[in-house]
Structure formats: structure tokens, C-alpha cells
N, C-alpha and C positions, 0 to 999 in steps of 0.2 A: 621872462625867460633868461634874461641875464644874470641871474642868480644862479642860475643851472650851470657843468661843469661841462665843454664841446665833449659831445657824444662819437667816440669814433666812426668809422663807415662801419652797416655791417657787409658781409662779403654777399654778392648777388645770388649765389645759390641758397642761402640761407632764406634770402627773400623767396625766391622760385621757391621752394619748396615751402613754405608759411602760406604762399600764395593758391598753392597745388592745394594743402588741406583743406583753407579757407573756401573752397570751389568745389572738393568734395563732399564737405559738411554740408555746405549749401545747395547742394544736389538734391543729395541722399534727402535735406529736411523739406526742397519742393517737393519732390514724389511722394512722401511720405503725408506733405500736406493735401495733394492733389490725392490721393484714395480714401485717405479718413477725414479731410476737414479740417477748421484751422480749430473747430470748436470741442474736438473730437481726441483730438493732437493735441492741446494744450491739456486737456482732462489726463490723456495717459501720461504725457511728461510731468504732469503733476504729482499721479497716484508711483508714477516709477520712480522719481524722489524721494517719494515718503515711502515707498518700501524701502529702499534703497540704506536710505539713514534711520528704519526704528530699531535695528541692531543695535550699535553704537550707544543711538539717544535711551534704549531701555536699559543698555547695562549700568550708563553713569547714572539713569534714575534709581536704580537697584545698589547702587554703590554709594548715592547719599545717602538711601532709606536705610541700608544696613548699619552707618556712623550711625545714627540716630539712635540712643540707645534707651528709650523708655518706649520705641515702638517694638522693639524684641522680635526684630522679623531677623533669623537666621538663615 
């Protein structure tokens, strides 16, 4: 770690409040594991993922296929 450059303070309400969200994430994801399951809960934040990113990931697939120019997809 001595290779590192000293890190200023940061100011304590910065902290409180990192801490505040860190407490309500972790809340909201007990309750949310206590009604559906830990098994239940992993499956939806999985499938809400992959909704989430097949926009993006279909367009830049659509936008190699389109360079590709002996597959004549317009």
C-alpha cells in the first residue's frame, strides 16, 4: 500500500449517507428475499438482467451483421 498516494478524509456525511443507502438496499433485498426465496430471487434478478441488456446487446448484434457484407441483411 505504500505505493498508493495518502488518500484525503472524506467528509462524514458523505459517509452517512453511502451508509444510509448501503442499509436500504439491504433491506428492501431481505424482504424481497423473505417473500420469494433466495432461490426465486436469484432466478428473477437474473431474467431482469437479461431483459434489461438484450436491447443494447441485439442492436450491436444487428450492427455487425449489417457490416458483413456478403450476408445482404439490410
Amino acid at each position: 500500500m505504500s505505493v498508493f498516494p495518502t488518500i484525503p478524509a472524506i467528509d462524514p456525511s458523505i459517509v452517512t449517507a453511502g451508509n444510509w443507502i448501503t442499509t436500504t438496499i439491504g433491506s428492501g433485498a431481505a424482504f424481497a428475499q423473505f417473500l420469494y426465496g433466495t432461490t426465486l430471487l436469484t432466478a428473477l434478478i437474473g431474467i431482469s438482467i437479461s431483459i434489461w441488456a438484450f436491447e443494447p446487446i441485439y442492436h450491436a448484434v444487428m450492427w455487425v451483421i449489417h457490416k458483413v457484407p456478403f450476408l445482404n441483411v439490410h
